[in-house]
C-alpha positions in Angstrom: -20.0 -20.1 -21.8 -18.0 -19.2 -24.8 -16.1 -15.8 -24.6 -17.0 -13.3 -27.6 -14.2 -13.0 -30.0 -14.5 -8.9 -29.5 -12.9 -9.0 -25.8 -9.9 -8.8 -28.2 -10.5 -5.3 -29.2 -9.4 -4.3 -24.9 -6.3 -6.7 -24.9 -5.1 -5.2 -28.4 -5.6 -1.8 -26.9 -3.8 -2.9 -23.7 -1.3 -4.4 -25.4 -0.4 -1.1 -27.7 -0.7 0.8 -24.4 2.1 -0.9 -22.9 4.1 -0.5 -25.8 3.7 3.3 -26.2 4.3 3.8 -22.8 7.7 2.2 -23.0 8.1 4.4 -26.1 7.1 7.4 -24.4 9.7 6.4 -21.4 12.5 5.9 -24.0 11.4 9.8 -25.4 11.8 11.1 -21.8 15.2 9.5 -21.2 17.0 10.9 -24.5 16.1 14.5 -22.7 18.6 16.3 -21.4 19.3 16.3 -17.4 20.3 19.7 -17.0 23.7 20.5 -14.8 25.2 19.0 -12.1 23.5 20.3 -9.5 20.5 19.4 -11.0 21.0 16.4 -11.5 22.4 16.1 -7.8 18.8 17.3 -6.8 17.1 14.9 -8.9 19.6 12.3 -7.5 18.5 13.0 -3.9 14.9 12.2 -5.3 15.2 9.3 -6.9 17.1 7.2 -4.3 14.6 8.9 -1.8 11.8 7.2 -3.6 13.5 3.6 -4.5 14.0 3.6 -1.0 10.9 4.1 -0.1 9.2 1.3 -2.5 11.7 -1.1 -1.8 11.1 -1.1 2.0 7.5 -0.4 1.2 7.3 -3.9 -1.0 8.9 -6.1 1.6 6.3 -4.8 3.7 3.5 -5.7 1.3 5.4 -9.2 0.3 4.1 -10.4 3.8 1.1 -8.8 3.7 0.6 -10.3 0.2 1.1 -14.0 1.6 -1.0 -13.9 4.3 -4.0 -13.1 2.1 -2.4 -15.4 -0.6 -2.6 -18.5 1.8 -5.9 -17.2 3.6 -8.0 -17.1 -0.1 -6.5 -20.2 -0.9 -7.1 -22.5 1.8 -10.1 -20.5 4.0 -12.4 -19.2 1.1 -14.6 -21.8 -0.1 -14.2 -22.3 -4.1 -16.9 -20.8 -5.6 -16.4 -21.7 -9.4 -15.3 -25.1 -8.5 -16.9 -26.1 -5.1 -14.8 -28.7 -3.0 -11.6 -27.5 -4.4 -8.5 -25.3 -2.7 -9.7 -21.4 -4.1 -6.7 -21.5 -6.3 -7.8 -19.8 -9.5 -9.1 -16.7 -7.6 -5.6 -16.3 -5.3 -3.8 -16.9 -8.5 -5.8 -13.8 -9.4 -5.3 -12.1 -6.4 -1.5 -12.2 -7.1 -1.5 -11.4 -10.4 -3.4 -8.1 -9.4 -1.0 -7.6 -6.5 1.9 -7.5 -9.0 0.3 -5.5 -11.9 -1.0 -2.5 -9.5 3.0 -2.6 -7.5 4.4 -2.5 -11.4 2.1 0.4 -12.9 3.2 2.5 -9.4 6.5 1.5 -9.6 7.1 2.6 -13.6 5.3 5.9 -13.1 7.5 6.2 -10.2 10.7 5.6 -12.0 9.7 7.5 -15.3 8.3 10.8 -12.7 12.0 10.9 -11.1 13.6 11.3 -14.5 11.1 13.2 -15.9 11.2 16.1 -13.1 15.3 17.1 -14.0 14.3 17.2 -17.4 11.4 18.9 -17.6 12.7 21.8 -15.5 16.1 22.1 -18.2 12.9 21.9 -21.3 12.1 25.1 -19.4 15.2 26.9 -20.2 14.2 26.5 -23.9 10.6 27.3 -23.4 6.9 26.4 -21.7 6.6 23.8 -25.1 9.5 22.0 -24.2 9.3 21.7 -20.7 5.6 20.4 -21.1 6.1 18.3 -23.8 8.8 16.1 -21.1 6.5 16.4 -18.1 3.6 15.1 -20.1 5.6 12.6 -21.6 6.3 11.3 -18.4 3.1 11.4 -17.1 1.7 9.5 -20.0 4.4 6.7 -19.1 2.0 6.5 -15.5 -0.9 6.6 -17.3 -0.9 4.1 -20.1 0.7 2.3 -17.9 -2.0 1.8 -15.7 -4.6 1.1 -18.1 -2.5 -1.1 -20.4 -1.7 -3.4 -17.4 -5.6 -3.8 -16.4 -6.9 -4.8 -19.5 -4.3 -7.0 -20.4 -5.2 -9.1 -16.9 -8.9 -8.5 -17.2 -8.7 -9.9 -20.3 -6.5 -12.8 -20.3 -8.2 -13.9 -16.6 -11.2 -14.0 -17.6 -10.4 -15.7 -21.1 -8.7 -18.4 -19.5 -11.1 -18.9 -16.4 -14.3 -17.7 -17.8 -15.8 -16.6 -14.5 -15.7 -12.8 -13.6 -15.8 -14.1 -10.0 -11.7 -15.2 -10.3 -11.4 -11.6 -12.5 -12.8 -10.7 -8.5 -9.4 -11.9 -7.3 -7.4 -9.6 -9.5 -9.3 -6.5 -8.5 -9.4 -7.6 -5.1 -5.1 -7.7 -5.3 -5.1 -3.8 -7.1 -7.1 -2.7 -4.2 -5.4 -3.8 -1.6 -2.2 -2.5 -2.7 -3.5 0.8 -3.8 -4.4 1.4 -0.1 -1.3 1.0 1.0 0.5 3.0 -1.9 -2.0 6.0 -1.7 -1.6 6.1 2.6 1.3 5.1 2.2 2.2 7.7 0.2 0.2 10.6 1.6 1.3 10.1 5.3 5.0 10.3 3.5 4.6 13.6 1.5 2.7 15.4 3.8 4.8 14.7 7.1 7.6 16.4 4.7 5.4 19.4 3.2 3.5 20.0 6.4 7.5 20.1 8.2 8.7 21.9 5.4 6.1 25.0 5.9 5.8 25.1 9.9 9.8 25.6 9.8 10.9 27.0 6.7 8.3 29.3 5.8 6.8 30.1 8.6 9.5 30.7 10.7 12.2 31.4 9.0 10.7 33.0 5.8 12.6 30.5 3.2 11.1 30.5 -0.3 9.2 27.3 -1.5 11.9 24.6 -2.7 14.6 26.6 -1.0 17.3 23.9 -0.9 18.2 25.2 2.5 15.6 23.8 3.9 16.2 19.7 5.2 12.6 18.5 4.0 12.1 19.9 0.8 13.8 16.9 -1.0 12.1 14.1 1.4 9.0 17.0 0.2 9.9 15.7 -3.5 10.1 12.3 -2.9 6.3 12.1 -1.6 5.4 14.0 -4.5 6.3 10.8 -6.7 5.3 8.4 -4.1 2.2 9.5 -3.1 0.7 11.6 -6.1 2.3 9.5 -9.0 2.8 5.7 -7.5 0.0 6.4 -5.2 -2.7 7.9 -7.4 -1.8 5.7 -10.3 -2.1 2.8 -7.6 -6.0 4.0 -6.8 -7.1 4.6 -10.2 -5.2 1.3 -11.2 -7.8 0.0 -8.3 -11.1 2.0 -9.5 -10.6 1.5 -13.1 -10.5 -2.1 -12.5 -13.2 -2.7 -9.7 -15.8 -1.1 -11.8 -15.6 -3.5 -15.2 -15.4 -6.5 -12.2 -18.9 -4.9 -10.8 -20.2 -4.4 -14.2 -19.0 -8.4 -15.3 -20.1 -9.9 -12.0 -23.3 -7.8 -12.2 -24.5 -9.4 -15.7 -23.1 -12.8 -14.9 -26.0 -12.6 -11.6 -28.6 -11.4 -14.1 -27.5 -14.3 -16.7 -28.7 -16.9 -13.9 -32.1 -15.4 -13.2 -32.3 -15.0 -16.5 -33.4 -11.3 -16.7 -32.2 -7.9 -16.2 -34.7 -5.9 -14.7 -35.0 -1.9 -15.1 -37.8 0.5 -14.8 -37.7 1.8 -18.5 -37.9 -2.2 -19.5 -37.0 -5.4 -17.9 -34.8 -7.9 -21.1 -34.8 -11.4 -20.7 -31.5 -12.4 -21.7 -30.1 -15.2 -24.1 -27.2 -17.4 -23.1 -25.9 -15.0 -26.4 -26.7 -12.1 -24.6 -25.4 -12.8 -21.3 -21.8 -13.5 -23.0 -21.6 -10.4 -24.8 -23.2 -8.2 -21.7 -20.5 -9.8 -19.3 -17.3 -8.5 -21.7 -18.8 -5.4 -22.2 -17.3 -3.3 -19.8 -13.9 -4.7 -20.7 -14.8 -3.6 -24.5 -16.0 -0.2 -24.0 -13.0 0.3 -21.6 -10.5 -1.1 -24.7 -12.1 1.7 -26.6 -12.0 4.2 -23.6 -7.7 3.5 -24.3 -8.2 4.0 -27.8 -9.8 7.2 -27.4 -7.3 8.1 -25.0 -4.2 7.4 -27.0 -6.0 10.0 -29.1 -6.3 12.4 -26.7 -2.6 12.0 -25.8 -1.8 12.8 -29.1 -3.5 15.7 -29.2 -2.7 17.4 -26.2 1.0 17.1 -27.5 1.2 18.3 -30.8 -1.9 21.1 -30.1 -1.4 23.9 -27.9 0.9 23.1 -25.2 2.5 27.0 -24.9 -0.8 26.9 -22.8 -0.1 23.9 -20.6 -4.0 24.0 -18.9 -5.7 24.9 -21.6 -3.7 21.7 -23.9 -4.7 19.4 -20.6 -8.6 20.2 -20.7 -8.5 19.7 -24.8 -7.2 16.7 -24.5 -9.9 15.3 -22.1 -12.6 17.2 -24.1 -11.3 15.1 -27.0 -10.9 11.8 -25.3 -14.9 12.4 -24.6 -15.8 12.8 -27.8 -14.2 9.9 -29.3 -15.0 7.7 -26.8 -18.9 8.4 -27.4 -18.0 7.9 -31.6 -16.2 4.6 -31.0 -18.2 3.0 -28.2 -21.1 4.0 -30.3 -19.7 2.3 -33.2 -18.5 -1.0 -31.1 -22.0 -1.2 -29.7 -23.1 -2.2 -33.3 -20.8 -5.2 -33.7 -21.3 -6.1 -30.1 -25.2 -6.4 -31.4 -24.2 -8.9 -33.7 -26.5 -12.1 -33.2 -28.7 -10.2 -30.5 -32.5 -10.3 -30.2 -34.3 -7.1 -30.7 -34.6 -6.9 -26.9 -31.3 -7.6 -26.2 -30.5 -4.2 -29.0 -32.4 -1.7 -27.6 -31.1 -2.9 -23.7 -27.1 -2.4 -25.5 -27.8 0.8 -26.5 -29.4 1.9 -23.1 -26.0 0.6 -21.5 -24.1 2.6 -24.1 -26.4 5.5 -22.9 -25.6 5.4 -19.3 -21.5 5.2 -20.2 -22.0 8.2 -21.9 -24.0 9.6 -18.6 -21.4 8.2 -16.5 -18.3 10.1 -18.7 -20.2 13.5 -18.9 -21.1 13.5 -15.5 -17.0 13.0 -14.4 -16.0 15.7 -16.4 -18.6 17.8 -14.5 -17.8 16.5 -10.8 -13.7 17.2 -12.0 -15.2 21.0 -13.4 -17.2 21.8 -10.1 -13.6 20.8 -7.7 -11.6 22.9 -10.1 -14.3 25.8 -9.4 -13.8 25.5 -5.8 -10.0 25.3 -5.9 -8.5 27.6 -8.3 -7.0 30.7 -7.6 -8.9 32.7 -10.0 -12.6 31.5 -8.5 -14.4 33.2 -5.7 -14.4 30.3 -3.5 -10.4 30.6 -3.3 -10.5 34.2 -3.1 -12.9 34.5 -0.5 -10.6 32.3 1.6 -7.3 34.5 0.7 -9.5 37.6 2.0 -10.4 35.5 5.3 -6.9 35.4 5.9 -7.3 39.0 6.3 -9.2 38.1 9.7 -6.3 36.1 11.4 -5.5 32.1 11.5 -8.5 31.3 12.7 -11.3 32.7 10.2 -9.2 31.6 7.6 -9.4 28.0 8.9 -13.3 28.2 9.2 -13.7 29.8 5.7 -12.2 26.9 4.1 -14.0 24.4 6.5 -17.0 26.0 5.3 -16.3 26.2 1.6 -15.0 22.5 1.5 -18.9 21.0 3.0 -20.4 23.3 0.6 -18.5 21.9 -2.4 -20.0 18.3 -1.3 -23.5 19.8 -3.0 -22.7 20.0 -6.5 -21.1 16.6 -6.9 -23.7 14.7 -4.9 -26.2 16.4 -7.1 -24.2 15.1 -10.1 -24.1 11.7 -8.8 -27.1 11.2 -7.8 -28.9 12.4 -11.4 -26.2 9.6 -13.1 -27.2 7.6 -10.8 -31.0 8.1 -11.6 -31.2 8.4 -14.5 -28.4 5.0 -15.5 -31.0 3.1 -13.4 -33.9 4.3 -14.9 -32.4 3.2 -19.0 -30.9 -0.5 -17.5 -31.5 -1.0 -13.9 -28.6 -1.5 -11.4 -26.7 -3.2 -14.7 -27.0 0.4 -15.8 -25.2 2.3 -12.8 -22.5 -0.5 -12.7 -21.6 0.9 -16.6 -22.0 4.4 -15.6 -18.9 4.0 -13.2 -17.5 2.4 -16.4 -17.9 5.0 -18.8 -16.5 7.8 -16.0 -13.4 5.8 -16.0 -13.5 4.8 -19.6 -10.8 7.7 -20.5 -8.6 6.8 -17.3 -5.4 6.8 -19.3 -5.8 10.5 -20.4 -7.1 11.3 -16.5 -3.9 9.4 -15.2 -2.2 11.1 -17.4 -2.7 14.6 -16.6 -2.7 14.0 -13.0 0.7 12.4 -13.0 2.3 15.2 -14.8 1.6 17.7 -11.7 4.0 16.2 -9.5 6.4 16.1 -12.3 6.3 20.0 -12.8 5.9 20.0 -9.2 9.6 18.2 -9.1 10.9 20.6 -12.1 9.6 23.8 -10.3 11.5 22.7 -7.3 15.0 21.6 -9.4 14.9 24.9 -11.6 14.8 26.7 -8.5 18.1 24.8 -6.8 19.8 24.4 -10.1 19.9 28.1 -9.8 18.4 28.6 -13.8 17.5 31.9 -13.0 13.8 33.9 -12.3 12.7 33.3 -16.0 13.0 29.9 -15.8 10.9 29.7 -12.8 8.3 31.2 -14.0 7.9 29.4 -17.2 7.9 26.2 -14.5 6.1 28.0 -12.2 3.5 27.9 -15.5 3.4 24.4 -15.5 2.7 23.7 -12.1 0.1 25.9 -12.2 -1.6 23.6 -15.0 -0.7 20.7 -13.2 -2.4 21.9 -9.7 -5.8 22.1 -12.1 -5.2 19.0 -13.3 -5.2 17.0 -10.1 -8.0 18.8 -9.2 -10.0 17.6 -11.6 -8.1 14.1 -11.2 -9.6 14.1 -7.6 -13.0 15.2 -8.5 -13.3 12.0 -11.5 -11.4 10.0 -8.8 -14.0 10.4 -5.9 -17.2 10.4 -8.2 -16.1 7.2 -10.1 -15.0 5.8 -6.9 -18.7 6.2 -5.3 -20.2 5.0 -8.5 -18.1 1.8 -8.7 -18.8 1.2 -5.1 -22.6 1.3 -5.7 -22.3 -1.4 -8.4 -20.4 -3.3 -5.9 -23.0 -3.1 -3.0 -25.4 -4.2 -5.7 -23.4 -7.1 -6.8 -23.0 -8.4 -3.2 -26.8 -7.9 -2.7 -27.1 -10.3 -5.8 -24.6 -12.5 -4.2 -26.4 -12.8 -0.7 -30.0 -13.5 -2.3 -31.8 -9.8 -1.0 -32.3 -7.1 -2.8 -34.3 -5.1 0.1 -32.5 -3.9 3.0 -34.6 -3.4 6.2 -33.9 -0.4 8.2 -36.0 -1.3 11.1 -33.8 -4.4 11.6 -31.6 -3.7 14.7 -28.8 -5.9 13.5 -29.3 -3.6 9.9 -29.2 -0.7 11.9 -25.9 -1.3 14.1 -24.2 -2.1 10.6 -25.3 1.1 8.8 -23.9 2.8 11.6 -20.5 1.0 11.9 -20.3 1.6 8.1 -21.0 5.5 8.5 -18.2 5.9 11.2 -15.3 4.2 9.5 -14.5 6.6 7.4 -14.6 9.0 10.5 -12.5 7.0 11.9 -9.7 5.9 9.2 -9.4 9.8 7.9 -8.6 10.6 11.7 -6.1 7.9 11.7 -4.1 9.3 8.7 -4.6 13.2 10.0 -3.4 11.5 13.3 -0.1 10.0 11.3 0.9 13.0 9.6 0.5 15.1 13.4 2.8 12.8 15.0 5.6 12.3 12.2 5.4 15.7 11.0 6.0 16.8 14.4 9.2 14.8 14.4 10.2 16.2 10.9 10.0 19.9 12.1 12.2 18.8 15.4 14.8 17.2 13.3 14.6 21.0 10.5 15.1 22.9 14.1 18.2 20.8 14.8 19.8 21.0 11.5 19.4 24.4 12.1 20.5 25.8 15.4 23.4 23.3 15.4 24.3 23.9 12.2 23.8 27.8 11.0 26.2 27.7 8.0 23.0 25.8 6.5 21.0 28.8 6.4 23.8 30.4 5.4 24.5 28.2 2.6 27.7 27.3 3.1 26.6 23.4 3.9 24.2 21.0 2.8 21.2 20.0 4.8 21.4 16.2 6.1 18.1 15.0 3.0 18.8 11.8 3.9 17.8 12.1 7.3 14.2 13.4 7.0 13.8 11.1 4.2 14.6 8.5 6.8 11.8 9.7 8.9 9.1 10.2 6.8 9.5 6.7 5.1 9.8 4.8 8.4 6.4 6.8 10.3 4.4 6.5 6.9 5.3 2.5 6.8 4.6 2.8 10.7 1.6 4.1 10.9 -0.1 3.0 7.3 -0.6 -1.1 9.1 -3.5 0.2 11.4 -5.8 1.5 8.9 -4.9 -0.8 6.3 -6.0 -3.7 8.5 -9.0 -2.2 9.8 -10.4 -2.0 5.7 -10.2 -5.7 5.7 -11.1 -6.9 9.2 -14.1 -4.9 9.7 -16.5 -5.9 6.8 -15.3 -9.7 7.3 -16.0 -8.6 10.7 -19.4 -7.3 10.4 -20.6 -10.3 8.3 -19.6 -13.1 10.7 -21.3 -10.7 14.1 -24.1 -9.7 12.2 -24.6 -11.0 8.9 -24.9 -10.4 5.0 -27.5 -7.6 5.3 -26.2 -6.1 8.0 -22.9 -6.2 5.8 -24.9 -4.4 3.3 -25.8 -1.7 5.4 -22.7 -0.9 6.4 -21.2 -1.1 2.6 -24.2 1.6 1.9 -23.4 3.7 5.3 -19.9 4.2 4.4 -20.3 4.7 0.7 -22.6 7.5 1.9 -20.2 9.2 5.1 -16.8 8.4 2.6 -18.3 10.6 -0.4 -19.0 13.4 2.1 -15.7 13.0 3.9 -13.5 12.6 0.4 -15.1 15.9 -1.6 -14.9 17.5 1.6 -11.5 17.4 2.8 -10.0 16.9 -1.3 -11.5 20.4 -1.7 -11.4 22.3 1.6 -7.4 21.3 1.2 -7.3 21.9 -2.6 -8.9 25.5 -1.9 -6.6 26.3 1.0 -3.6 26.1 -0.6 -4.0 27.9 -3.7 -5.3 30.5 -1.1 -2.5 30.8 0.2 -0.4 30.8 -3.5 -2.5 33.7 -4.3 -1.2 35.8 -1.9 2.3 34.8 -2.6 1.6 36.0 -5.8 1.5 39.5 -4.4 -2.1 39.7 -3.8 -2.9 41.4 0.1 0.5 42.1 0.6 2.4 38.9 -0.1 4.7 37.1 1.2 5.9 37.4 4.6 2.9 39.7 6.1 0.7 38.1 8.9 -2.1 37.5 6.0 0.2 35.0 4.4 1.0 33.4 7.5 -2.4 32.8 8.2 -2.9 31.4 4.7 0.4 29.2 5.4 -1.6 27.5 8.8 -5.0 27.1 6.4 -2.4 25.0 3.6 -0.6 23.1 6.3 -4.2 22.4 8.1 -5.4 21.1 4.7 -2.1 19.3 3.6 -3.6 15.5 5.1 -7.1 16.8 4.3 -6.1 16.8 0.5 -3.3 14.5 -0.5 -3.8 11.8 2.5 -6.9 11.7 4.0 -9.4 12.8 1.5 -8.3 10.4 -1.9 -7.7 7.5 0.4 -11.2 7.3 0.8 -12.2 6.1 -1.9 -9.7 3.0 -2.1 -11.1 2.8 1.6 -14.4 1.9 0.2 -13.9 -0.5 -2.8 -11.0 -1.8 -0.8 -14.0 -2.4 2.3 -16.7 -3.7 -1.3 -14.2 -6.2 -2.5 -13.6 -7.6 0.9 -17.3 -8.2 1.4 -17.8 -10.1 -2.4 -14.3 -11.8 -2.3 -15.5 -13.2 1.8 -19.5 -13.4 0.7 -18.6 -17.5 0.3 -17.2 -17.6 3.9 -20.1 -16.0 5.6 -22.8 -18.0 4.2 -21.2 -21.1 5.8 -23.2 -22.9 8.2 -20.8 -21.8 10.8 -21.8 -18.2 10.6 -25.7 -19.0 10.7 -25.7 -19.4 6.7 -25.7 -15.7 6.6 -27.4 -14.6 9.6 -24.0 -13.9 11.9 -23.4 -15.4 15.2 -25.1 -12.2 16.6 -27.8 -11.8 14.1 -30.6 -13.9 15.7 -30.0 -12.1 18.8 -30.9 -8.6 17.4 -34.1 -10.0 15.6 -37.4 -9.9 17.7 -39.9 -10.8 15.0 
């Protein structure tokens, strides 16, 4: 099957991406670093976080080769039967490597951004936002450049979107690890940091007194710039795979089938359907770039309101150019064929506007200036307690409006193109990932140059023009999180569907016992992996706030300020407990669904793929916003609402933020690599459990459960 000339348009676009992020790296690096002790701080930070990804990566390398040598020599060849699986592990690798280098870049540009940005601060909001963003566009081009370049050249050079399988499969993998990785890391610090520092000996946010607030830093980078970068790395390129892998299945049957119109496809057609993803996703980065442009050269003296522009934008262009690539991707098409292209283009629009509404409705229930938020602070009011259960509350009833939104993109992309059509809908929502990337990465970097500005000792002014920023950033990744989760959901529906394709069923019995038992298997592990990560950050941020009491009461000239805390030794801790404790879950996202398959079977696989897709949405908007919402409840009063700091409202706000810590930067967003992580496994092992061995399908267990 010939590849169409126009997949060039995505590795052009990849290809430029790359390049202006390496521009945009040399822009940040010319900056100034502020003073010494600045640049001390941002020191501490930096070597906190190589240190981390080194040991992390050695961890991975083994990781890596196991799986290397188990797709190679255990997974039957699927392109070319009777031959070692060695174009898809090549893949697999390749992936590996491209989603550890767009982390480790953002990683390294974020801890030289931070310094900088906080000294840009000193000269005004403009300056310090035109660094942070700078540097958060290093992250985000990053990302996207490095997927469609080996999206692109893959599947040029192997022609099957199953080996393009085996790179996805690789960024997955090692987003999991990178986002729990990271979370367990910067919240064992932050949650450490509060108990001791705040709440019992009433030190100000970032006071460098404190042990844990640069090991607090650190997991900034690692876990909301490596980490996120890592999962949207993963998301962005799982859904063009679903998408490919999708119209590839409809080329053999011959027919895409959808309730406006079924198409019966050319061998034409099925070419051009397969790359299409990839193209609209080359001009999603063009659009982008644009966007990027925009938001710095319009309006950055107002940091949030420059960051929701520049999305705006990047939505509008993308619906002009993918509009206008749809007509040369027509080229040679049957009339049919048209009219089913334009439908697609229809559901990526759907997919995009519906993102930017599910990343609206989280900033509604998070921001500080929303009733949701408020409502919380004033529960505070009541004591610990009712403050926990107001957030509790608010965070299950902010799971309504985004369901609602995905279920109507849902409906109504399978209603214009079938299941072809939902597949592209998680497409177009991710279509503008380099401006979403983007903006997400530069939170932690203000975060960072809130934090150096106030232990460089620049004075109240220049804290509040960083204190500015952050607040645009902390909108930012809320909206971030809300894209994240609904694309994640989306791209793991078109992933169910593939495998369905894969298997041979398309109906999935529910009275089937061996059906059930996997539906139900599916709907607790996400249950059970979120309590595994709360469970990690418990136990090593219980250690963390033992080793700030030490520091303390054998040491008082540290409150005093006469001596430096010991950084490196809470770094120490939180690296090693987040490496520690990160193998369990990790394992249990691959073993399971292999697991499931060989006991039970493919549809009993499929059930459990569709019970935790279900349970993980729930779960992810739940605890992402419950968290999100807590702690700007809490920055509200510190603001000087209901007395402020230090009265027993704010303390009860400061349990609600440290209860919501794992909920929204561990827990919550490593959901959704949980579930494409737990889709891949099933396509990438769908060979090995239709092997005799297993039944041809059935399970070992399967026959036993079926009565009729």
């Amino acid at each position: 099957m010939a590849v169409p000339i126009i997949l060039i348009v995505a590795l052009i676009a990849g290809i430029v991406s790359i390049l202006l992020s390496v521009y945009f790296r040399f822009l940040v690096l010319k900056e100034d670093p502020g003073n010494e002790r600045m640049q001390e701080v941002a020191g501490y930070i930096e070597e906190g976080a190589k240190t981390y990804l080194k040991v992390q990566y050695k961890v991975l390398g083994i990781f890596v080769g196991i799986l290397f040598l188990v797709m190679l020599f255990l997974l039957p060849n699927m392109t070319n039967p009777g031959t070692l699986n060695w174009e898809q592990a090549l893949a697999y690798l390749i992936g590996c490597v491209g989603s550890m280098f767009a982390g480790w870049l953002g990683m390294y540009v974020g801890v030289k951004a931070n310094t900088r940005a906080a000294q840009g601060c000193t000269i005004g909001t403009k300056a310090g936002f035109d660094i942070a963003f700078f540097g958060g566009a290093v992250m985000g081009l990053a990302v996207v450049g490095v997927a469609l370049i080996g999206v692109s050249i893959i599947y040029w050079i192997f022609e099957s979107p199953l080996v393009v399988l085996g790179f996805s499969f690789g960024a997955s993998s090692i987003a999991l690890f990178m986002k729990c990785g990271g979370g367990i890391f910067t919240k064992t610090a932050d949650v450490g940091a509060d108990l001791v520092g705040k709440a019992e000996y009433n030190l100000p946010e970032d006071d460098p007194r404190n042990p844990a607030t640069i090991a607090d830093n650190v997991g900034d980078n690692v876990g909301d710039i490596a980490g996120m970068g890592s999962d949207l790395f993963d998301s962005y390129v799982a859904s063009i795979v679903a998408a490919m892998m999708l119209a590839a299945a409809f080329g053999v049957t011959g027919t895409i089938k959808a309730p406006f119109a079924n198409v019966t496809l050319t061998a034409a057609g099925t070419s051009v359907f397969i790359v299409t993803p990839v193209v609209f996703c080359g001009v999603g980065l063009i659009a982008s770039l644009i966007g990027i442009y925009v938001i710095k050269n319009k309006g950055s003296e107002e940091p949030g309101k420059a960051l929701n522009t520049g999305t705006y934008l990047a939505t509008l262009i993308y619906f002009a150019l993918s509009a206008v690539i749809t007509i040369f991707l027509s080229i040679g098409l049957g009339d049919d064929e048209i009219g089913l292209l334009w439908r697609i283009w229809g559901t990526s629009v759907i997919g995009l506007a519906s993102g930017i509404v599910l990343g609206f409705t989280s900033d509604y229930f998070t921001r500080d200036d929303k009733k949701p938020v408020q409502n919380i602070a004033h529960a505070a009011e009541e004591g610990h307690a009712v403050v926990i259960l107001s957030g509790f509350a608010y965070g299950l009833l902010s799971v309504v409006p985004p369901a609602i939104g995905v279920i109507l993109a849902m409906t109504i992309a399978f209603w214009l193109a079938g299941v072809f059509g939902i597949a592209m809908a998680a497409v177009g929502m991710l279509a503008i990932v380099g401006t979403i990337v983007t903006n997400d990465a530069y939170g932690p970097i203000v975060d960072n140059a809130r934090a150096i500005a106030e232990q460089g000792e620049l004075g109240d002014e220049v804290i509040r023009t960083a204190d500015k920023l952050d607040s645009a950033g902390n909108t930012a990744k809320a909206i971030t999180k809300g894209f994240a989760i609904g694309a994640a959901n989306l791209t793991v529906m078109a992933l169910m569907f593939s495998f369905a394709e894969e298997a041979g069923f398309t109906v999935i019995d529910l009275l089937s016992v061996n059906v059930l038992v996997g539906a139900f298997l599916g709907v607790v592990i996400p249950a059970l992996f979120s309590a595994l990560l709360i469970l990690a950050v418990q136990k090593n941020a219980g250690k963390m706030v033992e080793e700030i009491r030490r520091q303390f009461e054998e040491n008082p000239k540290i409150l005093t300020g006469e001596e430096p805390a010991d950084f490196q030794k809470t770094i120490d801790i939180a690296t090693k407990g987040s490496l520690r404790e990160l193998i369990i879950p990790s394992i249990l996202s691959i073993t399971v669904p292999i697991g499931v398959g060989i006991l039970f079977g493919v549809a009993s696989l499929g059930a459990f793929l569709a019970g935790a897709i279900l349970s993980g949405f729930v779960f992810a908007v739940f605890m992402s916003n419950s968290g999100g919402a807590w702690d700007n409840a809490k920055k509200w009063i510190e603001d000087g609402n209901l007395g402020g700091k230090g009265t027993n409202v704010h303390k009860a706000s400061i349990t609600g933020d440290t209860v919501g810590d794992p909920f929204k930067d561990t827990a919550g967003p490593s959901i959704n690599t949980l579930l494409v992580v737990m889709s891949l496994t099933a396509s990438i092992f769908m060979g090995l459990l239709l092997l005799p061995i297993f039944n041809g399908g059935a399970g070992l267990l399967g026959n036993l459960l079926t009565i009729f």
